[in-house]
Every structure is written in structure tokens, then in C-alpha cells.
N, C-alpha and C positions, 0 to 999 in steps of 0.2 A: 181356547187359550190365546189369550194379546201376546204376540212376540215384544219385546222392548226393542225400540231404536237407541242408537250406539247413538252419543252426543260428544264422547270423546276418544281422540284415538291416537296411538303412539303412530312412530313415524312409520312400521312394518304395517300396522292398520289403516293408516290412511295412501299409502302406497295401493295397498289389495283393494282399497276403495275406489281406487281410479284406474286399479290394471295396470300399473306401470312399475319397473322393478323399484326396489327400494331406493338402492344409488341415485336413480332420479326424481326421487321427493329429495333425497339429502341436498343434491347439489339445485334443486329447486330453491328450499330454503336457506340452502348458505348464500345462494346469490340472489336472493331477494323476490325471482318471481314468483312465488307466493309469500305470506306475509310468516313473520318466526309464528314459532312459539305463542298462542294467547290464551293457554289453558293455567301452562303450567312449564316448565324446562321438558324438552322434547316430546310436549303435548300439546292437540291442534283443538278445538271445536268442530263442532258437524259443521257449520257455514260457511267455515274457510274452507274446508277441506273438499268440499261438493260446489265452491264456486271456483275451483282452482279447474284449469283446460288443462285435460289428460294429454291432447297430442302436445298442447306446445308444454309440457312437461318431460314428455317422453323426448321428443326432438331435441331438446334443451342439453342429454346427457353424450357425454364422448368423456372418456378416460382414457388415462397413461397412466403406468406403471411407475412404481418410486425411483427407479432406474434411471428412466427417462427423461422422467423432473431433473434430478440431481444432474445427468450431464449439459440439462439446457440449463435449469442454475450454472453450473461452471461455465459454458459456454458464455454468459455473460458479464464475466471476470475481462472476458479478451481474450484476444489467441495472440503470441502463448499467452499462457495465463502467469501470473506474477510468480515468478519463483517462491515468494515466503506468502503461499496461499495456496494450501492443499484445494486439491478436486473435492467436490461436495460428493457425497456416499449416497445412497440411498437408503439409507436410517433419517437422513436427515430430513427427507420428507415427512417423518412418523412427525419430526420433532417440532416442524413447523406445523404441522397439523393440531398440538398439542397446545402450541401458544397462537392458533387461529388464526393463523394466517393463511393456511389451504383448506379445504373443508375434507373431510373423510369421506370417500365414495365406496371404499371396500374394501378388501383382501385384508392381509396382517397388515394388523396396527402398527406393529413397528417397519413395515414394509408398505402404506396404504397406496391405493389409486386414488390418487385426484385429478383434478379438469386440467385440462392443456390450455385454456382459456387464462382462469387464473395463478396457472405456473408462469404465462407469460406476463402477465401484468407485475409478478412479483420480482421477475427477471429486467422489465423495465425501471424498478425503483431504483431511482440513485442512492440511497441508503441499504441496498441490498444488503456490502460488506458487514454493516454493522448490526443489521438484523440477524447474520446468520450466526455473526458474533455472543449476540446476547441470545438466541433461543440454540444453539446445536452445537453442542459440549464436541470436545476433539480426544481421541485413544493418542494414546504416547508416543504414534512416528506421525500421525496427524498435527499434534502438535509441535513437534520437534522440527515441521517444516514451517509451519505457521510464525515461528523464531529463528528459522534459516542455522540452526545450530541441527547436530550431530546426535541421532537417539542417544548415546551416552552420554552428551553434556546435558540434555534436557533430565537421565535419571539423577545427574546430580543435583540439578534444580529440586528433584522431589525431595532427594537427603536430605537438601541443606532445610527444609519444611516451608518453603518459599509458594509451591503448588501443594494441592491436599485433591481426592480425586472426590467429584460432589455425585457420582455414582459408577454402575458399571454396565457390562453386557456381557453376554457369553454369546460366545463365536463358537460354531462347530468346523474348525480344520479338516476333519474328519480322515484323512490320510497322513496328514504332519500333526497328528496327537490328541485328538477327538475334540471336547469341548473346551473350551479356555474363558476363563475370566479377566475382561479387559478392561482397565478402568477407565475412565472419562472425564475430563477435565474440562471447567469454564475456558470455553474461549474466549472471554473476555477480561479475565483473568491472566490467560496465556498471552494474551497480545499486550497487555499494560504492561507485564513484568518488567521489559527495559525502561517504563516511564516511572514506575514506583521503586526500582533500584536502580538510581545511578550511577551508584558508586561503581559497580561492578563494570569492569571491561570487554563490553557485548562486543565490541569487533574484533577482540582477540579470540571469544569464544567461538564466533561464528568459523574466523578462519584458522580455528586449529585443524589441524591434515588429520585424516586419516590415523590411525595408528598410535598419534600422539596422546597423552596423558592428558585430561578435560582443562583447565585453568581454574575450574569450579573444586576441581578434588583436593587441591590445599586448603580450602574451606571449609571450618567445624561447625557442626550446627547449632546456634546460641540465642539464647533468650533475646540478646543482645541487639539481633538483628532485624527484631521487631521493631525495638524503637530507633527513634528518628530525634537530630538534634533541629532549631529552626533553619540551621544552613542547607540540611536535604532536605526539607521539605519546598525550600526555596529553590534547589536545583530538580527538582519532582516537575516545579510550575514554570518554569526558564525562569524565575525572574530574580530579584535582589531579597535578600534578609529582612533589610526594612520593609519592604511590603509583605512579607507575614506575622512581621511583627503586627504591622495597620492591620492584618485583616482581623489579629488574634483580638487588637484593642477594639475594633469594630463589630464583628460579629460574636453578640453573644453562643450560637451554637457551637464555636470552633471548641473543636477537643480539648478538655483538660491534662494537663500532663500527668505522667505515671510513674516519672522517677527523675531524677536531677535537680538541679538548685531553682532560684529562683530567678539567676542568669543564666544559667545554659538548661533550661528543663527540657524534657525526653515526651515523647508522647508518641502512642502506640500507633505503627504505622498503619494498618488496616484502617481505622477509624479517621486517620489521616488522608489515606485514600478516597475513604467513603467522601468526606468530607469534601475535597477538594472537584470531585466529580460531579455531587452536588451543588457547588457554587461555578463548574464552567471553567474552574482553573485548571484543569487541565481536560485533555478530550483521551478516548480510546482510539489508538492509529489501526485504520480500517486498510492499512496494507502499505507494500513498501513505498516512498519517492522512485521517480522513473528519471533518467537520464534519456533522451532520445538523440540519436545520432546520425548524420547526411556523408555517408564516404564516396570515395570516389578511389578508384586502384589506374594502374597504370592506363584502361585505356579512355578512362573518362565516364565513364555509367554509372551514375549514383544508386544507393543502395541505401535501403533506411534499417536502423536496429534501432534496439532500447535494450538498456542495462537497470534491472533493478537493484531500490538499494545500492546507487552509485555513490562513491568515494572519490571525489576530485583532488588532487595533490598537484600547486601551483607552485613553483620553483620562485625563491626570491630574486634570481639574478638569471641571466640570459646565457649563461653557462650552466644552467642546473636543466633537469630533465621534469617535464610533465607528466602524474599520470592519472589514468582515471582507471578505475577498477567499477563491479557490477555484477550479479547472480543476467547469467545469458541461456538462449536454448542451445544443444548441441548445434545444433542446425546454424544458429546465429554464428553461435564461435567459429564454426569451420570456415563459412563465407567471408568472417572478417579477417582471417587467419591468411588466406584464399586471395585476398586482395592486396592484404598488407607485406604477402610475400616476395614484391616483387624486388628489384634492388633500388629503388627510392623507395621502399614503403609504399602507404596510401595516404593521401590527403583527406583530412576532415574537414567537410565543407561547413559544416555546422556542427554544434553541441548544444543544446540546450540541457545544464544539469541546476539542480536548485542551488543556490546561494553566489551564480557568478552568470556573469551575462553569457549571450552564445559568444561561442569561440572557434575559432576556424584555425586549422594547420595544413600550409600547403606542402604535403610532401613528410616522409620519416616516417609517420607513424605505424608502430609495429607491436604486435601483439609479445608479449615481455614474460606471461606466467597464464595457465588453465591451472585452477585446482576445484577440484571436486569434493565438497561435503560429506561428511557417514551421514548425510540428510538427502542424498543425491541431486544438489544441487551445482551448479558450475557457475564457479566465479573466473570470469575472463578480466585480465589487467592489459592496458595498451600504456605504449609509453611516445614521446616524443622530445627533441631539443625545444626548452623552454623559449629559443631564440627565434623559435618558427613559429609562436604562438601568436595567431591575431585577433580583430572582434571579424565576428560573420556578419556578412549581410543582411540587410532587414526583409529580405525575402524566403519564404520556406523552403529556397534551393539552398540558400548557403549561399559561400562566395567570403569575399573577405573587403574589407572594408580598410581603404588607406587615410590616412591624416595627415592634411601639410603641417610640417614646420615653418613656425611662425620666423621667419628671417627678417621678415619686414615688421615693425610695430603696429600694432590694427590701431585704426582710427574709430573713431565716434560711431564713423555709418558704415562700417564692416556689418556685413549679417551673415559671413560664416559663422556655422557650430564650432561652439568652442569646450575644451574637454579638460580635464582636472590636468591632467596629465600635460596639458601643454601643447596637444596636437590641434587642428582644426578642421572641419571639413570644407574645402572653401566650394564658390559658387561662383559661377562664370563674371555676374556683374560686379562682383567686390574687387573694387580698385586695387586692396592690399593683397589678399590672398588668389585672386581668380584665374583664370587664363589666361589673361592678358600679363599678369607677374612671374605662371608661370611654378609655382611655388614646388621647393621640394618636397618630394612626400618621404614618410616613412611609414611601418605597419603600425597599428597599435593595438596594444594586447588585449583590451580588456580588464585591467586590472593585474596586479602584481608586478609589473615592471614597466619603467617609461618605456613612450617611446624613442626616447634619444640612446637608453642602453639595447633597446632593440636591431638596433639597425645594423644589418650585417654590410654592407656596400664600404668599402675603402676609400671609395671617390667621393661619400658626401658631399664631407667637409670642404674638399676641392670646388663641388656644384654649389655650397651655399656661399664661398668666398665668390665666385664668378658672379651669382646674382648681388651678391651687396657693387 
């Protein structure tokens, strides 16, 4: 009797063909050192499979548990990690394994082993956030952090039909109530929400306290809120009215309307979304803005933080107070708490927050309000006199930066820096402003207030009459 030879073999048969556990054909073929699939989908030839090297196959395998994955994922967020950006779980290994981006080495699939190799390559991509965004749906206090609002504000999100859950899981509690059904929600979805509803008061939702009644629960839920007039769709993209008008005249695909005139027509916001993301007008925010900050406390040792999701408030006059608020770690809040207690406060050597240059304050500032989220998050606010407010240094220590007052008129061949505000920086060789003139200085803020309403000194005026 002729035994038949095997010509093709799934991956459990071409594994016993080489003697080597299964997990290591898998992570053979997901990383390429043998070649995929050329039979068929998880199907090899006898010539691949008998010129593939059993040891450098065997050698090749080492595994981590989903666990594992998931806290070097996090780990690569930063430490700390951003307040409105849950810790990755280990389900979410299953999930990237699903959309092929880990390769499955073993155990439970919604739990698998993959390579520590390419956990760390996928920990390297600078697109990380947004990969995890689009393949690893979030459960309802995962998301509710992901928005930096209050599990109860986020279940009114659900009421109001703004989220819908695109599947579920069951979790065994097993001592707090056996099995539970928990459902799961696009995180990419959860993260647009403040971009595709404007209208809505996301920084009052965020910083409603504890205890308090949502801001979302005066809100009935209506057909209504589906569509969109062209002025939201225009604050959807930051831009003007007129340019969605252009784009509506321009691009034949742009949605057609589904209720309204044929001056103000309505058109359904989902489609509007879709829309909008496919042409690049707007992006999904892969997490909060960072505020980062250079203090220094009474005895001079600087100290760095970051505040996310910082909120800068610039006083218009030199009698109004500064503040900047921010989601901080415990940890942060108490140090800066710690510094800013002495009886001058703490000086801020630097600020660097989005939308105003650094800023430096020497001296006052003092922490003003802790409040903590039903998301357990801590938002810390610092406050200071708008009259101490200066620009920082161009160095990553801080420092403050002064600007003469131009008392004298610059001439043609002045090459001091000159500044909107009227101040200048002068330089030794400039005849009008240099060392040799002398020039008075004052602080300047950075924006929001001149320097000449800055200046707290009584005797200016006195010093600039002496030099004329």
C-alpha cells in the first residue's frame, strides 16, 4: 500500500511538521520569516513549509500576555498619562489583533498572547492614539474619562441618542453580582463628540462638581438634533459660513439637505460628519492640549508640571487677576500646592500653554480651587495679579524677559527688537536704546496688556523725565 504525501497543510500541520509549537509558525508568518499563506488563507504548500529552518522558527517565539501589552501600550501615552485618556485594558489586545495589527500567538482570543517585539513597535508609532481610537471601542466609565466629564454626564450623552453602543461584553464580577452586560462604544465616536456638537457647553459639563444635576439633563431628546443648519457645520470645521457654502457649490458629493428652505436648509448631521472627515475638514483629537509649566517656590529650585486640557484666562487691565486651570496628578497638585504656599506664593518661570506666548510671573502665584470629577479626575486652577504677568525667557529655564521704553525716538540704524506693544529690546551698540542711553525698562506681558499699564514702580516717570 503507497502512503500519500501531505502537499498541503493548515498551520497546526505545518507546525508538527517542523516540531515546533503552533504559536511559532503563527508569529513566523505574521512577521514574515516564512512566506504567508500560498495555498490558500491559512494554508501553506509542502515547499514552503519543509524549506522554512525549524530552529530559527522556534528561536523566533517569546510571548506576553494581553495584560502586559496593554500596560506598555499605556506606558506610552507618558507618565502621567493624560488625564482625558483611560489606561488601555487587556481586551484591547484581542481588539487589535482583530484589526491586524498584533498577530495572535494563543490563549483566549479576547485575551491573546502576542510578541513583545511587535507590542513595542506598535508602542513606537506616533499615531498610536488614533489607532487605538479607531480599532478598541471604550465601556461607559472608559469613556466617560476619555471626555474628562462625570459617568452621569456621559449616561446623558446616551439619553440624549448622541452615542448608540456598537456592541457589548460580559464581565464576571463574580462577588459584586456575577455576570454583567457592558456595552461598548466607538472610540472614535466618543472622542469627535465635542467636535460634531458645538453648540453644547463641554467646559461646563466637564466642571460640573460632584453631586450636581448634569447640564445635559435639561435636554430632551429630538429628531431635531440631528440636523444641522450651514452655520454648525461651519463651527464643526472652525471656519466661516461662506466656505461651506464653496464647498457645498464645489463638491458634488457634499450631502443633500433633509429639511429646511432653500435659504437656511438642514442636513443630517452624521452624514455631515462622515462627510467632513472624508474631505480633511476636520481631524479626530487623539487627546487633550498640554499646558507645561517651570515653577520655582520660595527657595529657588525649579520644578516642571503639565496641566491638561489647560484653560488660560488673561485679565484685560493690570488690576484684573490671571488664571490658568488644567486636569493634574495628585502628586502634581500637592507639589504645586507645596510651593505656592509660602507667603509670596511661587514664581512661574515659564508657561508654555496653546494660544499665547510663554509667560512668566515673578512671585503671587497661588493655587485658588482642586476639584475632582465623578470621572476621578483633578482639575487644579492657579491664580495670580495680572500686574506680575511677563513674557519668559527664550531658554527652557524660564526667566522673564524686560523691554525698554522707547523715551528716546529710534533712528533709521537702531537694530533693537521692536514689539507691537511699544517696548524694545535694546542692544549694547544701538546709539538710541543701548547701554550707553541707558534706557528705562519695564516688564512686558506677552500680550493682553501694554507695557506702560504694566509697570508697577512710582518713580518711572521721574527716571524717564531725568533721561530726556
Amino acid at each position: 500500500m503507497v502512503r500519500s504525501v501531505r502537499e498541503v497543510f493548515d498551520e497546526g500541520q505545518a507546525a508538527g511538521r517542523l516540531r515546533v509549537p503552533v504559536a511559532a509558525w503563527r508569529w513566523a508568518t505574521g512577521s514574515g520569516l516564512v512566506p504567508a499563506a500560498d495555498v490558500g488563507p491559512g494554508r501553506w504548500s509542502r515547499a514552503v513549509v519543509e524549506a522554512a529552518d525549524p530552529e530559527a522558527v522556534r528561536a523566533a517565539l517569546r510571548g506576553i500576555e494581553a495584560g502586559v501589552a496593554a500596560d506598555r501600550l499605556t506606558e506610552a501615552f507618558g507618565v502621567p498619562l493624560p488625564i482625558l485618556r483611560p489606561r488601555v485594558t487587556a481586551s484591547a489586545a484581542g481588539h487589535l489583533v482583530k484589526a491586524g495589527l498584533l498577530v495572535y500567538l494563543g490563549g483566549e482570543p479576547r485575551f491573546p498572547v502576542v510578541h513583545p517585539d511587535q507590542a513595542a513597535a506598535l508602542c513606537r508609532r506616533r499615531d498610536l492614539p488614533a489607532l487605538l481610537d479607531r480599532h478598541v471601542p471604550l465601556g461607559p466609565d472608559q469613556a466617560a474619562v476619555r471626555m474628562g466629564v462625570r459617568r452621569t454626564d456621559f449616561d446623558q450623552v446616551v439619553r440624549l441618542g448622541w452615542l448608540a453602543p456598537i456592541g457589548s461584553v460580559d464581565i464576571d464580577y463574580k462577588r459584586q453580582g456575577g455576570v454583567t452586560t457592558v456595552p461598548l462604544y466607538d472610540a472614535q465616536d466618543v472622542a469627535l463628540l465635542e467636535v460634531v456638537r458645538p453648540c453644547v457647553d463641554w467646559r461646563a459639563v466637564r466642571t460640573a462638581r460632584a453631586g450636581r444635576r448634569s447640564p445635559l439633563a435639561a435636554l430632551d431628546p429630538s429628531p431635531g438634533w440631528e440636523r444641522v443648519l450651514l452655520a454648525e457645520v461651519a463651527r464643526m470645521a472652525r471656519v466661516g459660513r461662506a466656505a461651506v457654502v464653496n464647498w457645498r457649490r464645489r463638491h458634488p458629493d457634499f450631502p443633500d439637505p433633509v429639511a429646511g428652505t432653500d435659504v437656511h436648509p438642514q442636513f443630517d448631521r452624521r452624514a455631515v460628519v462622515a462627510w467632513l472627515l472624508a474631505h480633511d475638514k476636520i481631524g479626530v483629537p487623539t487627546g487633550p492640549t498640554t499646558a507645561a509649566l517651570v515653577v520655582a517656590g520660595a527657595g529657588g529650585a525649579s520644578h516642571r508640571f503639565r496641566l491638561d486640557d489647560p484653560w488660560l484666562s488673561l485679565a484685560d487691565d493690570a488690576a484684573g487677576e490671571d488664571c490658568l486651570s488644567g486636569w493634574s496628578t495628585d502628586e502634581d497638585a500637592d507639589a504645586l500646592a507645596a510651593l505656592a504656599g509660602g507667603e509670596f506664593g511661587a514664581s512661574l518661570r515659564r508657561l508654555t500653554a496653546p494660544g499665547t506666548g510663554p509667560l512668566a510671573v515673578p512671585g503671587e502665584v497661588r493655587v485658588i480651587d482642586r476639584f475632582r470629577s465623578g470621572s476621578g479626575g483633578l482639575r487644579l486652577t492657579l491664580a495670580w495679579p495680572a500686574g506680575l504677568r511677563r513674557t519668559a525667557g527664550s531658554g527652557p529655564a524660564g526667566g522673564v524677559v524686560r523691554h525698554g521704553v522707547a523715551y528716546a525716538g529710534p533712528g533709521e540704524g537702531c537694530v533693537c527688537a521692536r514689539h507691537d506693544c511699544g517696548g524694545v529690546v535694546p542692544v549694547s551698540w544701538c546709539a538710541e536704546h543701548g547701554d550707553a542711553a541707558a534706557p528705562v525698562l519695564e516688564w512686558h506681558p506677552g500680550g493682553g496688556i501694554r507695557c506702560t499699564d504694566l509697570s508697577r514702580s512710582r518713580g518711572l516717570a521721574a527716571v524717564a523725565g531725568r533721561a530726556d
